[in-house]
SETOR-815853 format. One record per residue: residue number from 1; x, y, z of N, C-alpha, C in turn. Coordinates in Angstrom, 3 decimals, padded with zeros to 6 digits. Example, Ala and Ser with C-alpha at 12.3 -4.5 7.8 and 13.67 -1.06 7.14 Angstrom:
REM residues 2
+-----+----------+----------+----------+----------+----------+----------+----------+----------+----------+
! num !      npx !      npy !      npz !     capx !     capy !     capz !      cpx !      cpy !      cpz !
+-----+----------+----------+----------+----------+----------+----------+----------+----------+----------+
!   1 !  013.190 ! -005.690 !  007.800 !  012.300 ! -004.500 !  007.800 !  013.200 ! -003.300 !  007.800 !
!   2 !  012.850 ! -002.250 !  007.080 !  013.670 ! -001.060 !  007.140 !  012.900 !  000.030 !  007.870 !
+-----+----------+----------+----------+----------+----------+----------+----------+----------+----------+
REM end
This chain:
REM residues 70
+-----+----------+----------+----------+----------+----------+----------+----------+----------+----------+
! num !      npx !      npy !      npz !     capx !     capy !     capz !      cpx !      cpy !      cpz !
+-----+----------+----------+----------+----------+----------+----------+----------+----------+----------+
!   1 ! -017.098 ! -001.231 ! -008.350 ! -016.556 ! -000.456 ! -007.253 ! -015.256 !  000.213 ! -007.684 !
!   2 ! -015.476 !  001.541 ! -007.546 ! -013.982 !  002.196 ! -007.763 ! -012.939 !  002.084 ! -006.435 !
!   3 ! -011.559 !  002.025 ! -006.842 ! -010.711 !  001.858 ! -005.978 ! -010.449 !  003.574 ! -005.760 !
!   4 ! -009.598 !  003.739 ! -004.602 ! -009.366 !  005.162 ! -003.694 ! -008.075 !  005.723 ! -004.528 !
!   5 ! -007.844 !  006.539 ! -004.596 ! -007.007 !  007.001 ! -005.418 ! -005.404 !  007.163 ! -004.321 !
!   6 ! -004.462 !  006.793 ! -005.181 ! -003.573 !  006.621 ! -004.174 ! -002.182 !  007.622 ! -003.496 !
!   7 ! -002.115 !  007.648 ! -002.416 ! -001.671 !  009.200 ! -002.095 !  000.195 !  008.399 ! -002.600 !
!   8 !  000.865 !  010.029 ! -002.704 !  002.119 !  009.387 ! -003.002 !  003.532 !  008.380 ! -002.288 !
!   9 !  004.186 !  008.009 ! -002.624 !  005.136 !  007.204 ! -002.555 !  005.795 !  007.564 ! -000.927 !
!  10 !  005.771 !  006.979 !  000.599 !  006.096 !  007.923 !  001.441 !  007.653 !  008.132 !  001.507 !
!  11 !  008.661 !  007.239 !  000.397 !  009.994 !  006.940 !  000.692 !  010.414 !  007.754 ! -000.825 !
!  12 !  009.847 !  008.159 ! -001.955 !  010.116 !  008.710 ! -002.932 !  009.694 !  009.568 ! -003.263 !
!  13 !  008.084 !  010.039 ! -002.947 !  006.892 !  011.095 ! -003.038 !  006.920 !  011.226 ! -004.365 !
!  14 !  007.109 !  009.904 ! -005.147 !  006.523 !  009.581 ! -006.323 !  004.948 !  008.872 ! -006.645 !
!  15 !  003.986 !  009.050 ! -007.569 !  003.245 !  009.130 ! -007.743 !  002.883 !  007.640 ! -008.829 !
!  16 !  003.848 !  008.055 ! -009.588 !  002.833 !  007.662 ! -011.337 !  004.010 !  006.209 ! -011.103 !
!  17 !  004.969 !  005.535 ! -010.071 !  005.287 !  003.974 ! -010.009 !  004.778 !  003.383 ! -009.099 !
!  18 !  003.337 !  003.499 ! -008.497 !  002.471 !  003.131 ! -007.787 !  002.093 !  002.352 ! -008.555 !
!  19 !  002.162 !  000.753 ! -007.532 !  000.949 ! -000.281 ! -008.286 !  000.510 ! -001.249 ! -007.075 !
!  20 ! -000.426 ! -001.926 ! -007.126 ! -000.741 ! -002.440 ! -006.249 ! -000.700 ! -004.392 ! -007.025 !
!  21 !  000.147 ! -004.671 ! -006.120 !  000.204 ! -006.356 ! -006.351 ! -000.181 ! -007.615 ! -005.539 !
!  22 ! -000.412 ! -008.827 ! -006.504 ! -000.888 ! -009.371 ! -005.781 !  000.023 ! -010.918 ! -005.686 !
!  23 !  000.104 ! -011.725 ! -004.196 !  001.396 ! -011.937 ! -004.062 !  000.957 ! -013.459 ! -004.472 !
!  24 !  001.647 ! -014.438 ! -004.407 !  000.695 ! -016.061 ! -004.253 ! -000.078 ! -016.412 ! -003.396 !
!  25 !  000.087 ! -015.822 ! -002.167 ! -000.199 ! -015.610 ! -000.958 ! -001.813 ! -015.349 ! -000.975 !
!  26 ! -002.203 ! -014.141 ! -002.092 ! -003.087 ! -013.611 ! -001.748 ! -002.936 ! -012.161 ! -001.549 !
!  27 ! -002.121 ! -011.795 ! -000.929 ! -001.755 ! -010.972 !  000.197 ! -001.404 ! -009.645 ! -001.271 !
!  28 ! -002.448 ! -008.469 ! -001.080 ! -002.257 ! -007.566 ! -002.052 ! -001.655 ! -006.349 ! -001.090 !
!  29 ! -000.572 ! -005.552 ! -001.883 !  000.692 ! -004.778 ! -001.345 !  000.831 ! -003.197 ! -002.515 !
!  30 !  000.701 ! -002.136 ! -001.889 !  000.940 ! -001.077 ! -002.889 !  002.149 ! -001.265 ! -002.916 !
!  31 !  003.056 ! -001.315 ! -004.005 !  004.446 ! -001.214 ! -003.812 !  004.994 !  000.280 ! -004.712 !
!  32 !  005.980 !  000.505 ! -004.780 !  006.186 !  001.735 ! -005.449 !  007.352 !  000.585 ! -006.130 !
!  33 !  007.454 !  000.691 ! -007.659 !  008.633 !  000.250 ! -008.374 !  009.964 !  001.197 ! -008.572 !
!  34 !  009.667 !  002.098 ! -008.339 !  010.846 !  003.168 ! -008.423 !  011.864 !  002.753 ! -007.362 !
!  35 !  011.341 !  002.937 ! -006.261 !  012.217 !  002.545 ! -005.329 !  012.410 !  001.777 ! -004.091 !
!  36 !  011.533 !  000.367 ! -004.296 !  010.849 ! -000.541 ! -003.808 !  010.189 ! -000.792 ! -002.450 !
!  37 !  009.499 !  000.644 ! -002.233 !  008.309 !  000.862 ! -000.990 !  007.883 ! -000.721 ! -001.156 !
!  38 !  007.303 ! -001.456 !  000.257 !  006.003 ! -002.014 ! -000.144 !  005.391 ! -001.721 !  001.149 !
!  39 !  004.003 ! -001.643 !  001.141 !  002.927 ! -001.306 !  001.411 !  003.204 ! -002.423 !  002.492 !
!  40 !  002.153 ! -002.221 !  003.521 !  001.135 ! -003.407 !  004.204 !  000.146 ! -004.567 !  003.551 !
!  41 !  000.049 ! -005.984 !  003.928 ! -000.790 ! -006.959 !  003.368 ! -002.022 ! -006.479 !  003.441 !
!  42 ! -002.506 ! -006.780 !  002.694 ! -004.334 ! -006.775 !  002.995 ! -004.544 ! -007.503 !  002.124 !
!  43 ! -006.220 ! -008.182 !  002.667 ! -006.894 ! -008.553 !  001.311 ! -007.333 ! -008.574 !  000.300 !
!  44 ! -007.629 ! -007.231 !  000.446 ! -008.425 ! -006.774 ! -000.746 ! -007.560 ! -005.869 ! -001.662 !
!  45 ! -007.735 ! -005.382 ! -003.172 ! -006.798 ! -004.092 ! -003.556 ! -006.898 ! -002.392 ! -002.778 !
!  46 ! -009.037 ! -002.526 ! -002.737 ! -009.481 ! -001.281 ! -002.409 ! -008.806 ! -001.348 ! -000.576 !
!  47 ! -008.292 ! -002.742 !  000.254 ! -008.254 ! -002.557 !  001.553 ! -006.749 ! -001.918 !  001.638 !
!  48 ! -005.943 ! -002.286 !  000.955 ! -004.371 ! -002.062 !  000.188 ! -004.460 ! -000.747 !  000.271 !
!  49 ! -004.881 ! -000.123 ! -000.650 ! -004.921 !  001.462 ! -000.715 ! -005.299 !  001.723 !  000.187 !
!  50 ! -006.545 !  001.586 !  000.863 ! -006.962 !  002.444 !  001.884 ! -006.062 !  002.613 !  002.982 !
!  51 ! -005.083 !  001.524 !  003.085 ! -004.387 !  000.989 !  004.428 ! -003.236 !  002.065 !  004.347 !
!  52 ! -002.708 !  001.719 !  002.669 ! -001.740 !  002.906 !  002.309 ! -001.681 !  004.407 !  002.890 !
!  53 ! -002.755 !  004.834 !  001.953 ! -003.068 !  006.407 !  002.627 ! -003.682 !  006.121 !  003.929 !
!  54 ! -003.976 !  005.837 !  004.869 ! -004.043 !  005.699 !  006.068 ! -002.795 !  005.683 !  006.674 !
!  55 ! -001.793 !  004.752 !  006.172 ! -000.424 !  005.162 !  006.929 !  000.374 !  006.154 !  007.085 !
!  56 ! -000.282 !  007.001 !  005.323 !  000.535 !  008.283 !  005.131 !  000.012 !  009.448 !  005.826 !
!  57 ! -001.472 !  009.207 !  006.060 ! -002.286 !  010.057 !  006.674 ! -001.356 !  010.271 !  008.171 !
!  58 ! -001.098 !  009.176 !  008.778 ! -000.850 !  008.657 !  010.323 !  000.540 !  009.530 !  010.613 !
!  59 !  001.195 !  008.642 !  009.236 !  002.853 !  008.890 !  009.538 !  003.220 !  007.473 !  010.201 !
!  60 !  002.503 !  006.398 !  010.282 !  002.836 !  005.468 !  010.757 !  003.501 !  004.592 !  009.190 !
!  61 !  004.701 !  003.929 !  009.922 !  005.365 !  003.172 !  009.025 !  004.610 !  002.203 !  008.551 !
!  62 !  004.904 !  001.079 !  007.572 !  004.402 !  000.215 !  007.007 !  004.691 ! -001.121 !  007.470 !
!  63 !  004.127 ! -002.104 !  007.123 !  004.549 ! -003.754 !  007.476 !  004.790 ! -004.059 !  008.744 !
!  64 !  003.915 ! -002.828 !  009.540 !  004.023 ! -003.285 !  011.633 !  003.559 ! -004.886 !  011.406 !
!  65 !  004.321 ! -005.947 !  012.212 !  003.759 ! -007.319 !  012.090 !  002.290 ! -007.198 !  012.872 !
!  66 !  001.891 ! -006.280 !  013.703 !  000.184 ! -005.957 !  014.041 ! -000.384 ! -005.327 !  013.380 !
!  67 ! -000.131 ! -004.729 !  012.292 ! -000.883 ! -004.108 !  011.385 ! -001.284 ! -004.962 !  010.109 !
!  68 ! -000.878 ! -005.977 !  010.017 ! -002.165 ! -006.763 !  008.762 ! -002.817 ! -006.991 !  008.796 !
!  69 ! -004.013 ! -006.761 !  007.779 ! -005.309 ! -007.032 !  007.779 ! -005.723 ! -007.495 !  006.940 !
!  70 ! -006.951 ! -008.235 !  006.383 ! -007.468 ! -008.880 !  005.602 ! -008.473 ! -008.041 !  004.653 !
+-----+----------+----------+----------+----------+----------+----------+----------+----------+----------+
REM end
């Protein structure tokens, strides 16, 4: 399964310090290393990204405590 390709950074609109991590937790997070975005939890990497560009799509911020998903 290919993962979604990931839209840019919404706090740097950097591109290429996109990574997606995974925590002890479980809990996988796009973070941007440049300038330490992190993403929303999810379970999965491909759910991570998708959740990502979905937020950027939205304009909705990240890490709403009702917005994690598995």
């Amino acid at each position: 399964m290919t993962t979604p390709k990931m839209k840019p950074c919404p706090t740097c609109k950097d591109t290429d310090n996109l990574n997606v991590f995974t925590y002890d937790s479980g809990w996988r997070h796009v973070e941007c290393v440049k300038c330490n975005y992190l993403g929303p939890g999810c379970g999965t990497i491909a759910s991570a990204i998708r959740r990502h560009n979905s937020d950027q799509d939205t304009g909705r911020p990240s890490n709403s405590p009702d917005e994690v998903t598995s």
